[in-house]
mmCIF file of the N, C-alpha and C atoms, coordinates in Angstrom:
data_MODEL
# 
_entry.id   MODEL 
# 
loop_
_atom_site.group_PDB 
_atom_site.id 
_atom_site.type_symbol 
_atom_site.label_atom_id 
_atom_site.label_alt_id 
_atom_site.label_comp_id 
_atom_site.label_asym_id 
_atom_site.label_entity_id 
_atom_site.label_seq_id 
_atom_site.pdbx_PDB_ins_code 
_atom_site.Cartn_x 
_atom_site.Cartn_y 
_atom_site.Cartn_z 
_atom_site.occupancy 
_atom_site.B_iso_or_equiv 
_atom_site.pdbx_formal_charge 
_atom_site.auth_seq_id 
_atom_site.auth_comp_id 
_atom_site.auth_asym_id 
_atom_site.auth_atom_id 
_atom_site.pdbx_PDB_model_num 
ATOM 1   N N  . UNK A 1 1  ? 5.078  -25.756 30.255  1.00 0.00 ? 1  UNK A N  1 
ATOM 2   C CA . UNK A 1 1  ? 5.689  -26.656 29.301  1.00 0.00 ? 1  UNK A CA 1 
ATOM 3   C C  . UNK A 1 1  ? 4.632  -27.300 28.399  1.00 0.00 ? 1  UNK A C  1 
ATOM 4   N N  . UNK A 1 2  ? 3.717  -27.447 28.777  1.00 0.00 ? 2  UNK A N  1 
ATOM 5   C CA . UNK A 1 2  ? 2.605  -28.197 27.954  1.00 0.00 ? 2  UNK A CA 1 
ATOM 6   C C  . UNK A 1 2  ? 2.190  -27.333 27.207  1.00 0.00 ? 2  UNK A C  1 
ATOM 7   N N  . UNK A 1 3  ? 1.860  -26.021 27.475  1.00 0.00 ? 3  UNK A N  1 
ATOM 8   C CA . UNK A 1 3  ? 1.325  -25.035 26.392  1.00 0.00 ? 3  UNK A CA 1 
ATOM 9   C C  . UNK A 1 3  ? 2.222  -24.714 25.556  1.00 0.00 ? 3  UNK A C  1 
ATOM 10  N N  . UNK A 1 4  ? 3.450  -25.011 25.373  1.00 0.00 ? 4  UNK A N  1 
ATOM 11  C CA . UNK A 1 4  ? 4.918  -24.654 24.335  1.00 0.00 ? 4  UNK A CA 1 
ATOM 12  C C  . UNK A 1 4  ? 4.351  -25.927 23.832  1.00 0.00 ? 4  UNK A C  1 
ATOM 13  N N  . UNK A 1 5  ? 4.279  -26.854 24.137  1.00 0.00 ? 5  UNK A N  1 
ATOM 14  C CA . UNK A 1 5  ? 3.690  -28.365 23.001  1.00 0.00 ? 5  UNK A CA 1 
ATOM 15  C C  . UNK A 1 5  ? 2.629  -28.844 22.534  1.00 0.00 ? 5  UNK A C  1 
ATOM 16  N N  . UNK A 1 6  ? 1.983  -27.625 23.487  1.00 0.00 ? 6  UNK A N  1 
ATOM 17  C CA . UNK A 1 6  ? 0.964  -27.740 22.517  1.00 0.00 ? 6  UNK A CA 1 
ATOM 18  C C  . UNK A 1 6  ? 0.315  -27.400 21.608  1.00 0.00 ? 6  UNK A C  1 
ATOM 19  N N  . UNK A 1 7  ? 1.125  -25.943 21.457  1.00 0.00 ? 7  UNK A N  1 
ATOM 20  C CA . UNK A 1 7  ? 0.939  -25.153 20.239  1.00 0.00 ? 7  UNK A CA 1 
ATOM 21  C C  . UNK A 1 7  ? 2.147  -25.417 19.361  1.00 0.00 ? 7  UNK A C  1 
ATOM 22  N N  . UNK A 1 8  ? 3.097  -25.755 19.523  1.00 0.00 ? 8  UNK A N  1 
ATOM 23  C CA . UNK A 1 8  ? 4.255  -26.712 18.467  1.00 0.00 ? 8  UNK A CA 1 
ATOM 24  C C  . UNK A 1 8  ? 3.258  -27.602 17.878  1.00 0.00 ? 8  UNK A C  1 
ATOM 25  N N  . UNK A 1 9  ? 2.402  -28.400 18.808  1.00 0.00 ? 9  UNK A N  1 
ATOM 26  C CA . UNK A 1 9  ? 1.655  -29.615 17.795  1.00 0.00 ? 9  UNK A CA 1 
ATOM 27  C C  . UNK A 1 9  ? 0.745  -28.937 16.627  1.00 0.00 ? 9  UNK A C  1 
ATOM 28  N N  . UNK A 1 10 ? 0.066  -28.130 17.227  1.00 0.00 ? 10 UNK A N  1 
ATOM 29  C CA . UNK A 1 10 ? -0.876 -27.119 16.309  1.00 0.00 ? 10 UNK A CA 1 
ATOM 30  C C  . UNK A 1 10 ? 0.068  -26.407 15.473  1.00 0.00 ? 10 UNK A C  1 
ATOM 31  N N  . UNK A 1 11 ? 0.898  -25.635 15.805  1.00 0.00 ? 11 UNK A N  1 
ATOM 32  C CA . UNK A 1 11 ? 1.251  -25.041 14.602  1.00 0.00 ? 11 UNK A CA 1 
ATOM 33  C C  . UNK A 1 11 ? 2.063  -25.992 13.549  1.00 0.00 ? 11 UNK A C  1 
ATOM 34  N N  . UNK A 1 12 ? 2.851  -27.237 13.847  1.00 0.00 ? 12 UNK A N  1 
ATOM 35  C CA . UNK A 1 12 ? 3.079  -28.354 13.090  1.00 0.00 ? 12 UNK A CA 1 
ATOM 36  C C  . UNK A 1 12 ? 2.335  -29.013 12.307  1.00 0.00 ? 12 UNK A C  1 
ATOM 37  N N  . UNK A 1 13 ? 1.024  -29.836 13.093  1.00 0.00 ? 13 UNK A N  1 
ATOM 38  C CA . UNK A 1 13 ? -0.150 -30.210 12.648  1.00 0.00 ? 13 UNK A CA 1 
ATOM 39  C C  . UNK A 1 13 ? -1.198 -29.082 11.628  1.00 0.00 ? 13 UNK A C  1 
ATOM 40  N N  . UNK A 1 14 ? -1.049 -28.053 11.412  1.00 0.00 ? 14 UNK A N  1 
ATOM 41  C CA . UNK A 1 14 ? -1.789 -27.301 10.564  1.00 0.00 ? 14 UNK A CA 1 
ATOM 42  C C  . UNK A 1 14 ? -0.742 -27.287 9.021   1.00 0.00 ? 14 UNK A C  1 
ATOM 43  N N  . UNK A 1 15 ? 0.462  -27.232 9.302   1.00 0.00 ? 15 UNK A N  1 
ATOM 44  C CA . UNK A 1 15 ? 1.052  -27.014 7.862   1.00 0.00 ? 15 UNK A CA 1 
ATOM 45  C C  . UNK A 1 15 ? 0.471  -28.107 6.621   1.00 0.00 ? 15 UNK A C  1 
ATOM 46  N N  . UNK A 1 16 ? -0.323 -29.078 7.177   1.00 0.00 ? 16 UNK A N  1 
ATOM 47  C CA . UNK A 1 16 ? -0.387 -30.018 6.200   1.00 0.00 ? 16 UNK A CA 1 
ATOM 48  C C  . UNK A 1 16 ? -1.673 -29.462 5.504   1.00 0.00 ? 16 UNK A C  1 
ATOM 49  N N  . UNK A 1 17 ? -2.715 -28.353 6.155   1.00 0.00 ? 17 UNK A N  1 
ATOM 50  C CA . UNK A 1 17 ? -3.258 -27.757 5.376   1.00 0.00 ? 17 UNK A CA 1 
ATOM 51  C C  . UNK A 1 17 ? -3.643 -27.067 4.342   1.00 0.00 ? 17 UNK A C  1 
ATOM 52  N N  . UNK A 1 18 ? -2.279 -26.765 4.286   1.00 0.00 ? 18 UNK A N  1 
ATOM 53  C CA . UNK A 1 18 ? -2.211 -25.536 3.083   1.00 0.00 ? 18 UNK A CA 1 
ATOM 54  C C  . UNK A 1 18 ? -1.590 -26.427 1.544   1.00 0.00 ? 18 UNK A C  1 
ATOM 55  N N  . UNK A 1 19 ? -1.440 -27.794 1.574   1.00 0.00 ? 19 UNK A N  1 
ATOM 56  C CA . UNK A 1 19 ? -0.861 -28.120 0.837   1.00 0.00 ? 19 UNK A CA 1 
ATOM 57  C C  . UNK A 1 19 ? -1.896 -28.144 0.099   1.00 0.00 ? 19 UNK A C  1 
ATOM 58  N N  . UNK A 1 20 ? -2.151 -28.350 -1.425  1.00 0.00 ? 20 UNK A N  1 
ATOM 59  C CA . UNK A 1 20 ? -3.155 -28.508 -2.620  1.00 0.00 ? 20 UNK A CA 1 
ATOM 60  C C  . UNK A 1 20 ? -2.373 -29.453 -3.295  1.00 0.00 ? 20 UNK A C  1 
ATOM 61  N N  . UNK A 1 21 ? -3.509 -29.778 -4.042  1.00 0.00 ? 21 UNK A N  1 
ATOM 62  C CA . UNK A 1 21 ? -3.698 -31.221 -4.646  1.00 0.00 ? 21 UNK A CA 1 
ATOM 63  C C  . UNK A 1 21 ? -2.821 -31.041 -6.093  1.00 0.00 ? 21 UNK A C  1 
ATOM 64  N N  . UNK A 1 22 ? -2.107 -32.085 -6.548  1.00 0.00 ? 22 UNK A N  1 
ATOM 65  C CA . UNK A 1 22 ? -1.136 -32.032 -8.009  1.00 0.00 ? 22 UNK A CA 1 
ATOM 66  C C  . UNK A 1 22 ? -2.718 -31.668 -8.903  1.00 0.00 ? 22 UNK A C  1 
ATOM 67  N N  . UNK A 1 23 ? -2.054 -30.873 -9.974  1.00 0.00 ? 23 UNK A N  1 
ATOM 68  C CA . UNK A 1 23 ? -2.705 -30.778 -11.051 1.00 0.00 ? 23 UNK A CA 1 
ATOM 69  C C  . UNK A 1 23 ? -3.087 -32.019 -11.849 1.00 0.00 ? 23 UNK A C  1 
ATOM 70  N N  . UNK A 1 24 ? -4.593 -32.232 -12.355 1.00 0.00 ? 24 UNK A N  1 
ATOM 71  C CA . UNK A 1 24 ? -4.906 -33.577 -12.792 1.00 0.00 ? 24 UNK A CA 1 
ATOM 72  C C  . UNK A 1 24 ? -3.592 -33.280 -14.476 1.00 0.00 ? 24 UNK A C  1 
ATOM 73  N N  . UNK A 1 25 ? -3.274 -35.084 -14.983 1.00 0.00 ? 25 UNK A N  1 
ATOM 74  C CA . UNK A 1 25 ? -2.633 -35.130 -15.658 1.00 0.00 ? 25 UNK A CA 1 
ATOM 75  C C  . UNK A 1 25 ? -2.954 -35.348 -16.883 1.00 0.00 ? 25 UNK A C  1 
ATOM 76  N N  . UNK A 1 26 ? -4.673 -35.014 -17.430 1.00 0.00 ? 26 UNK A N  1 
ATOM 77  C CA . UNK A 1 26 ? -5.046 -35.727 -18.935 1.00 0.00 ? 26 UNK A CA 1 
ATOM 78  C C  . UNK A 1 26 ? -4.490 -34.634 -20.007 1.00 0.00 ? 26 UNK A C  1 
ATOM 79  N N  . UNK A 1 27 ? -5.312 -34.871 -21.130 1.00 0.00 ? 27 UNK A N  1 
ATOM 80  C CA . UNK A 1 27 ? -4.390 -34.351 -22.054 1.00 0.00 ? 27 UNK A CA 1 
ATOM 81  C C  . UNK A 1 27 ? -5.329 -32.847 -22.101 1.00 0.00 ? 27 UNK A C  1 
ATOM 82  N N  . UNK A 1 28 ? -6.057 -32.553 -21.249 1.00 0.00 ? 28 UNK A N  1 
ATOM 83  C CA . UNK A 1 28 ? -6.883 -31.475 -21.529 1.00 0.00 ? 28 UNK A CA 1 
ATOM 84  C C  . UNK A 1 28 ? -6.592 -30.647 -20.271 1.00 0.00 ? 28 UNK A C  1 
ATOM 85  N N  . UNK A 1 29 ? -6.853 -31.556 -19.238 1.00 0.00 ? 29 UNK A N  1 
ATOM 86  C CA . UNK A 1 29 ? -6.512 -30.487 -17.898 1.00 0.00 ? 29 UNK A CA 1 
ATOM 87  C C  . UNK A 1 29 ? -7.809 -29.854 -17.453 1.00 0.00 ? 29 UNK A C  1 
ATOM 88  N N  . UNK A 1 30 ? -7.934 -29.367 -16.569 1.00 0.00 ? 30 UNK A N  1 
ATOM 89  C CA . UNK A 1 30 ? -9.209 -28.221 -16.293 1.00 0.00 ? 30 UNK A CA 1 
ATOM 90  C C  . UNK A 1 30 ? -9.789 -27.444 -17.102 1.00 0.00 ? 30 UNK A C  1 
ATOM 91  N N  . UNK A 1 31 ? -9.048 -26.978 -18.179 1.00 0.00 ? 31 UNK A N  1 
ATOM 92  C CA . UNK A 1 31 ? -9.344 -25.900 -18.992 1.00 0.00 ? 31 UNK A CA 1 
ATOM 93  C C  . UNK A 1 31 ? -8.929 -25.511 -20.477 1.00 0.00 ? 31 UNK A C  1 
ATOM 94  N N  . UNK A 1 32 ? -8.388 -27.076 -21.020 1.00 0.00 ? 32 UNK A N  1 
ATOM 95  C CA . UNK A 1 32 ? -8.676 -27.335 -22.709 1.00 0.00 ? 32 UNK A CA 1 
ATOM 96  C C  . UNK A 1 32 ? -7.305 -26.663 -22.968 1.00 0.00 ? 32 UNK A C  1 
ATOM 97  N N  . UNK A 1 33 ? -6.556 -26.092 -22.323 1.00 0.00 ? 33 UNK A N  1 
ATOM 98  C CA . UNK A 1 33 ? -5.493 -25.441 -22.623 1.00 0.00 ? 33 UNK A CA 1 
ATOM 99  C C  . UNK A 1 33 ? -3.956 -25.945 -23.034 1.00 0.00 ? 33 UNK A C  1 
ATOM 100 N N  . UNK A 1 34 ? -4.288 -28.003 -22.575 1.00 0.00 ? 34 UNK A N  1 
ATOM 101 C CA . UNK A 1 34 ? -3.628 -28.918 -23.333 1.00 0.00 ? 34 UNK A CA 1 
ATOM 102 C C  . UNK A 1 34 ? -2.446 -29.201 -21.843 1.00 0.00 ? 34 UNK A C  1 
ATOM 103 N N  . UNK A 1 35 ? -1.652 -30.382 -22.187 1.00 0.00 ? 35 UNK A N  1 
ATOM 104 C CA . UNK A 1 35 ? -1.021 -30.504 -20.894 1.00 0.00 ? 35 UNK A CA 1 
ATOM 105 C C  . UNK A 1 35 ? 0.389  -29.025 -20.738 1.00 0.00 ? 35 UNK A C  1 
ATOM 106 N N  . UNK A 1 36 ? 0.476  -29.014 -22.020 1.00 0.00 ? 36 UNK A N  1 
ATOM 107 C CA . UNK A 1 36 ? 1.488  -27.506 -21.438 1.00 0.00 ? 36 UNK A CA 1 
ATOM 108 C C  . UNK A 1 36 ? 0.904  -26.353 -21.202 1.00 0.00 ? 36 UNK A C  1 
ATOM 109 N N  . UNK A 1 37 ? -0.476 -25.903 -21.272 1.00 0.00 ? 37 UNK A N  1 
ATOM 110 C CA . UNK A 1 37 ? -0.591 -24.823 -21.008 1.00 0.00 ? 37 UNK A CA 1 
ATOM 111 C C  . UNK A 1 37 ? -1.034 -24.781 -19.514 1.00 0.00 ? 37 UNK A C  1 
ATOM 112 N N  . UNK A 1 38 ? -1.140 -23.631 -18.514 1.00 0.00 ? 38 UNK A N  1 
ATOM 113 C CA . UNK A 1 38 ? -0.969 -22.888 -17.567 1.00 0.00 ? 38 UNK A CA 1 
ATOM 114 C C  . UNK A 1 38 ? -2.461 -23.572 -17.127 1.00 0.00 ? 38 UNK A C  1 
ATOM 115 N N  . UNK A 1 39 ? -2.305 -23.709 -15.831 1.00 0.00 ? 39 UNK A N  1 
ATOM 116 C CA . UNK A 1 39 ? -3.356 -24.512 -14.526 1.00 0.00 ? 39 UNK A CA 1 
ATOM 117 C C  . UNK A 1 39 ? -4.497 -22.995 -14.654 1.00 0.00 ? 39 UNK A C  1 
ATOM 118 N N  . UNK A 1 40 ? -6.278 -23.265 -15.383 1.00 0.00 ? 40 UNK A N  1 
ATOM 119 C CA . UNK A 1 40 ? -6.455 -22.127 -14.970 1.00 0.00 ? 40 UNK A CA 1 
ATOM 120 C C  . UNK A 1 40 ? -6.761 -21.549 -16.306 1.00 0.00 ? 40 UNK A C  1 
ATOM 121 N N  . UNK A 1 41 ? -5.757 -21.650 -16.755 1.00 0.00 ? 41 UNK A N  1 
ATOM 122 C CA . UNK A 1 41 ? -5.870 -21.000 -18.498 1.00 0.00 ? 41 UNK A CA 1 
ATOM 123 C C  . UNK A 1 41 ? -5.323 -19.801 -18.527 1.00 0.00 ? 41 UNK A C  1 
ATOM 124 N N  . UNK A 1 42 ? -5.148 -19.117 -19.681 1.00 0.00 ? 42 UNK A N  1 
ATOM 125 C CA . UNK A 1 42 ? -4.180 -18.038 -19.865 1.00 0.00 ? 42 UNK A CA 1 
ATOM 126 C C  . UNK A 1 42 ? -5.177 -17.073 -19.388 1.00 0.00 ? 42 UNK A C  1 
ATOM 127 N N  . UNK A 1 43 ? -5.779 -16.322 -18.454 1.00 0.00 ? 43 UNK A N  1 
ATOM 128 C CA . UNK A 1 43 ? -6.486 -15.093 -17.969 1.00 0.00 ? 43 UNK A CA 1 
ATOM 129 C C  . UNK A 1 43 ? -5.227 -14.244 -18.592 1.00 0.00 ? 43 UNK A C  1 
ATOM 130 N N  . UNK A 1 44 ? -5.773 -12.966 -19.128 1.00 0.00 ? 44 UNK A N  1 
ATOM 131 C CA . UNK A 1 44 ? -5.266 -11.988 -19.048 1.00 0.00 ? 44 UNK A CA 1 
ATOM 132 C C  . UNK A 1 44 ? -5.655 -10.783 -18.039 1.00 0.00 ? 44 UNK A C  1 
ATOM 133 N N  . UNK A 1 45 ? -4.228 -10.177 -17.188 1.00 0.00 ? 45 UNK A N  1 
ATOM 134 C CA . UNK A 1 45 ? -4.584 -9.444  -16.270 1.00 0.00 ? 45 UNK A CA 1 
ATOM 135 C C  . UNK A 1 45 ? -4.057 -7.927  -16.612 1.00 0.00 ? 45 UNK A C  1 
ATOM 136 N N  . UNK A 1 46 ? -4.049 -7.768  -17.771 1.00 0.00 ? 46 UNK A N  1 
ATOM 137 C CA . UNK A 1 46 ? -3.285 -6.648  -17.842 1.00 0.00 ? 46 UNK A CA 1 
ATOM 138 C C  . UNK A 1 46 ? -4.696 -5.479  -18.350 1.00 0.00 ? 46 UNK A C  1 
ATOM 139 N N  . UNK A 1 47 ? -5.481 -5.524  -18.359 1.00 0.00 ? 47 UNK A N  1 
ATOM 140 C CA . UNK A 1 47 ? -6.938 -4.794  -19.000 1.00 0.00 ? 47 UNK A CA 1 
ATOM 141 C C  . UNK A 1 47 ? -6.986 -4.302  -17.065 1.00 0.00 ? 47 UNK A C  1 
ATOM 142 N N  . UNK A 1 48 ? -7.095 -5.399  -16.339 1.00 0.00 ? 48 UNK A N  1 
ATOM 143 C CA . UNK A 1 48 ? -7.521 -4.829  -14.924 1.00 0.00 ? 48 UNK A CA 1 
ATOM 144 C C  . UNK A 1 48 ? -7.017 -4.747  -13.951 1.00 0.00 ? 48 UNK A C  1 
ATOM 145 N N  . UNK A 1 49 ? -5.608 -4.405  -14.534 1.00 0.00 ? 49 UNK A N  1 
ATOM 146 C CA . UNK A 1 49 ? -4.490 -4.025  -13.643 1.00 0.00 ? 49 UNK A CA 1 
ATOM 147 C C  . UNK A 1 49 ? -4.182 -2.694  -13.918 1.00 0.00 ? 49 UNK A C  1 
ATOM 148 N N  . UNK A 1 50 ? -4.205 -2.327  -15.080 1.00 0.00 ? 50 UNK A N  1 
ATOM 149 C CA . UNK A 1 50 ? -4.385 -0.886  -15.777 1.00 0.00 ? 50 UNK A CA 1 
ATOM 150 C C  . UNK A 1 50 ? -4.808 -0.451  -15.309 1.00 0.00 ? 50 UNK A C  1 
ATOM 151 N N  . UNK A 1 51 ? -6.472 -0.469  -15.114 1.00 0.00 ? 51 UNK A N  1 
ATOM 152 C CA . UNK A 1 51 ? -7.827 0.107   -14.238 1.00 0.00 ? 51 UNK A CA 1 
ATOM 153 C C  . UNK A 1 51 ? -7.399 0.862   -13.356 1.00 0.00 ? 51 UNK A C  1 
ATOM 154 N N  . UNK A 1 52 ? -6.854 -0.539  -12.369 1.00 0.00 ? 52 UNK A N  1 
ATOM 155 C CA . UNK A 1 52 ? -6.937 -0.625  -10.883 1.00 0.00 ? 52 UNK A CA 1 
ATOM 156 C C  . UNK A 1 52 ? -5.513 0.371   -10.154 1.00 0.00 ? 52 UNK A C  1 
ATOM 157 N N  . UNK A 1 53 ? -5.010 0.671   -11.738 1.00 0.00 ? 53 UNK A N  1 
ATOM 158 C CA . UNK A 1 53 ? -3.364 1.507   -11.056 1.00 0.00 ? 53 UNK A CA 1 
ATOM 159 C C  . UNK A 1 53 ? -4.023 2.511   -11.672 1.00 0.00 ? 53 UNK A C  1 
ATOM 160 N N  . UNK A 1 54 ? -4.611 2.970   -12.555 1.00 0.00 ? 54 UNK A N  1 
ATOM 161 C CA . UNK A 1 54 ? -5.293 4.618   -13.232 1.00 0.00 ? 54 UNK A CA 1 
ATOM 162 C C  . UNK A 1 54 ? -6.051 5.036   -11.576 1.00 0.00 ? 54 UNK A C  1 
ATOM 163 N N  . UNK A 1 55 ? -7.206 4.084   -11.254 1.00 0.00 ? 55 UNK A N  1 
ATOM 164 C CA . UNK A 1 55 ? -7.982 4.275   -10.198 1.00 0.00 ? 55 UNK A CA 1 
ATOM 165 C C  . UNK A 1 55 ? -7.042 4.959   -8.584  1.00 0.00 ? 55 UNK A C  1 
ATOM 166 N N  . UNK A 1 56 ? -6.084 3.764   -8.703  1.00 0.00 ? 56 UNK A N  1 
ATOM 167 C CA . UNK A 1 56 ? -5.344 4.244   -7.393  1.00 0.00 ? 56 UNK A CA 1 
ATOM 168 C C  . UNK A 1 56 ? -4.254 5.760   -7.381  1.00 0.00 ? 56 UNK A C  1 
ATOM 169 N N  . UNK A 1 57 ? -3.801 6.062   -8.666  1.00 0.00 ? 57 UNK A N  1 
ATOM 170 C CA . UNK A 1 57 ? -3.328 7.177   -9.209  1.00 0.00 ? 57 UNK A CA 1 
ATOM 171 C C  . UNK A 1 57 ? -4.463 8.054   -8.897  1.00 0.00 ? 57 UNK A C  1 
ATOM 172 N N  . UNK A 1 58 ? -5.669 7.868   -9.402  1.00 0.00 ? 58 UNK A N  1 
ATOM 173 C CA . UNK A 1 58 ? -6.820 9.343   -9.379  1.00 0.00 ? 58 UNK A CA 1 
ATOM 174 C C  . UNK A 1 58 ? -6.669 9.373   -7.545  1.00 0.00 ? 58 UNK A C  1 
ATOM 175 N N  . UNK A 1 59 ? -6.980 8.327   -7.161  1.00 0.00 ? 59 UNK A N  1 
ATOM 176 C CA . UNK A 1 59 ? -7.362 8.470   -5.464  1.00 0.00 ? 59 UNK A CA 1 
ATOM 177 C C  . UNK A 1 59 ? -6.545 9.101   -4.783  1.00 0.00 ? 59 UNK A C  1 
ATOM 178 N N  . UNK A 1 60 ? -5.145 9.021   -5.357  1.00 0.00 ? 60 UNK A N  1 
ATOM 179 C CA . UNK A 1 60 ? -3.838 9.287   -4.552  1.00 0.00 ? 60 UNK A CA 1 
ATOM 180 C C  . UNK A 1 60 ? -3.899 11.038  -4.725  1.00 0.00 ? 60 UNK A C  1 
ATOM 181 N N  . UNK A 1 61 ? -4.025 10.957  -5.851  1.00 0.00 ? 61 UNK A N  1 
ATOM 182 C CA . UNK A 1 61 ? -4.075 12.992  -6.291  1.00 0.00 ? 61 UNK A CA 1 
ATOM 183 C C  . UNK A 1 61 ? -5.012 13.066  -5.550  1.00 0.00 ? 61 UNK A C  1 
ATOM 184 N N  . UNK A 1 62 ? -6.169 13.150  -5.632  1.00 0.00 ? 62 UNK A N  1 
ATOM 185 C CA . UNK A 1 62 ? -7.633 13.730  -5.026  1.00 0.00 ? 62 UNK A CA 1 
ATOM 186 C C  . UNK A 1 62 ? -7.227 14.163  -3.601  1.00 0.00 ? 62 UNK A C  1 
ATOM 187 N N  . UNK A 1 63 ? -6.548 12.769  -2.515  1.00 0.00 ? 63 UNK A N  1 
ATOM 188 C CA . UNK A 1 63 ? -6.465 13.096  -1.615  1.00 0.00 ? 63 UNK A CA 1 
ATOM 189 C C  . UNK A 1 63 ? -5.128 13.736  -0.787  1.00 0.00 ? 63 UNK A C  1 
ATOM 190 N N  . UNK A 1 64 ? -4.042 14.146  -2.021  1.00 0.00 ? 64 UNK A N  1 
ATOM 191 C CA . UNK A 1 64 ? -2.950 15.394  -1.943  1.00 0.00 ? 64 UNK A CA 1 
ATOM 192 C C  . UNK A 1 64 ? -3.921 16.599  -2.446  1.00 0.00 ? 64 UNK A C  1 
ATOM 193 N N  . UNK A 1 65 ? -4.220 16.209  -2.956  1.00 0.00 ? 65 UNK A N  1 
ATOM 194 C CA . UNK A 1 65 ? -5.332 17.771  -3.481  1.00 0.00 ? 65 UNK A CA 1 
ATOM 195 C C  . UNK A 1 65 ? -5.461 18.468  -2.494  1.00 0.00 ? 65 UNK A C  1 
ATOM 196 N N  . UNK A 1 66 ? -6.915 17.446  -1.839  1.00 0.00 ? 66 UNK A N  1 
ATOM 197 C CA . UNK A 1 66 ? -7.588 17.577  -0.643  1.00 0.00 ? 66 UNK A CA 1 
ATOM 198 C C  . UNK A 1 66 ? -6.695 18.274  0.977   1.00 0.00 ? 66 UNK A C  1 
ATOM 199 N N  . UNK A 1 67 ? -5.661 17.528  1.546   1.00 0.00 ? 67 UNK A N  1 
ATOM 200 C CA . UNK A 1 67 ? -4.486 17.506  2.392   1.00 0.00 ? 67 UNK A CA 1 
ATOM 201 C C  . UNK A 1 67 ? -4.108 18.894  1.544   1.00 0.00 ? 67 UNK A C  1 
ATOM 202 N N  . UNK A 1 68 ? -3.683 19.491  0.848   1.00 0.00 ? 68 UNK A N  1 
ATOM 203 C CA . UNK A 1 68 ? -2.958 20.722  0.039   1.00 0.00 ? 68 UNK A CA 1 
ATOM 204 C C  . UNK A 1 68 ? -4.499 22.007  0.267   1.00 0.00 ? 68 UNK A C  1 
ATOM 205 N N  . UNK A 1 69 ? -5.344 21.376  -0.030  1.00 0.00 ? 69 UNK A N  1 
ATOM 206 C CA . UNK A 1 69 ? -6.424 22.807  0.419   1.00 0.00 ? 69 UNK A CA 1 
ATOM 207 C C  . UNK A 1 69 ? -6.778 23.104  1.394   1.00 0.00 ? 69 UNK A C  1 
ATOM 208 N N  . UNK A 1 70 ? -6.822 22.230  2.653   1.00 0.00 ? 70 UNK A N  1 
ATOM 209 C CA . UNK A 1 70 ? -6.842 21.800  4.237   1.00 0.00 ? 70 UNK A CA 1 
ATOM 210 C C  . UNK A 1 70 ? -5.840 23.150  4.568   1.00 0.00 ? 70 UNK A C  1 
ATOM 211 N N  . UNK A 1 71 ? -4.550 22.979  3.853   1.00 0.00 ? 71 UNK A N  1 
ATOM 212 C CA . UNK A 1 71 ? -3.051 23.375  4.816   1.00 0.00 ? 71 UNK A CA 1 
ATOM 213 C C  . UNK A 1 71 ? -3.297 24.686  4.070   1.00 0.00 ? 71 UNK A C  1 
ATOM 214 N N  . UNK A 1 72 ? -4.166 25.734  3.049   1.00 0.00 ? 72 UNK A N  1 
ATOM 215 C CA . UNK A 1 72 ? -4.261 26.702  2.453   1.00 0.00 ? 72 UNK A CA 1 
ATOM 216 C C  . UNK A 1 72 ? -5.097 27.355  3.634   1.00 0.00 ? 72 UNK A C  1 
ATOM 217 N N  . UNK A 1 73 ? -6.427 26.745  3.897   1.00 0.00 ? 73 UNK A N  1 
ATOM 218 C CA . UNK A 1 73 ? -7.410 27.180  4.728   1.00 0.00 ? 73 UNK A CA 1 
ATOM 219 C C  . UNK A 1 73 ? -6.719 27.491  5.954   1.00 0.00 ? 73 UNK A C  1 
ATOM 220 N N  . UNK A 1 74 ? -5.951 26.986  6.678   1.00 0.00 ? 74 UNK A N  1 
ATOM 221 C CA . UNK A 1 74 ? -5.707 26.977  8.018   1.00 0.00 ? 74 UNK A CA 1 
ATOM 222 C C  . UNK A 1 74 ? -4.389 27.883  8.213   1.00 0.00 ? 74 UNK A C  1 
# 
C-alpha cells in the first residue's frame, strides 16, 4: 500500500514540472515580432522539411533497392 502512494505522490508531484512560464507581455516580446506575433518569431520550416522528406524518400528506395537485390541473389 505504501508503494501505490508513493508513486501516486511522485507521479502527481512531478506534473507541476512540465508547466512553462506565460510569455513575457511588453510590446516587443523575445523577438521584436510585436505583441501579436508568434513566441519565437516566424522560423520558417518549410526549406528543412523538404530536405529532410527528399532525404528520407532517397533512404527508403536505397534500402528496397538493396532488400530487392538480396531476394535476386538468393
Amino acid at each position: 500500500m505504501k508503494k501505490i502512494i508513493l508513486t501516486i505522490a511522485i507521479v502527481l508531484g512531478g506534473l507541476g514540472v512540465f508547466a512553462q512560464p506565460t510569455p513575457p507581455t511588453g510590446s516587443t516580446g523575445h523577438t521584436g515580432a510585436g505583441q501579436n506575433g508568434p513566441i519565437g518569431g516566424g522560423a520558417p520550416i518549410d526549406g528543412g522539411l523538404s530536405i529532410l522528406l527528399a532525404m528520407g524518400a532517397i533512404y527508403a528506395a536505397t534500402k528496397v533497392y538493396q532488400i530487392k537485390i538480396k531476394k535476386a541473389e538468393a
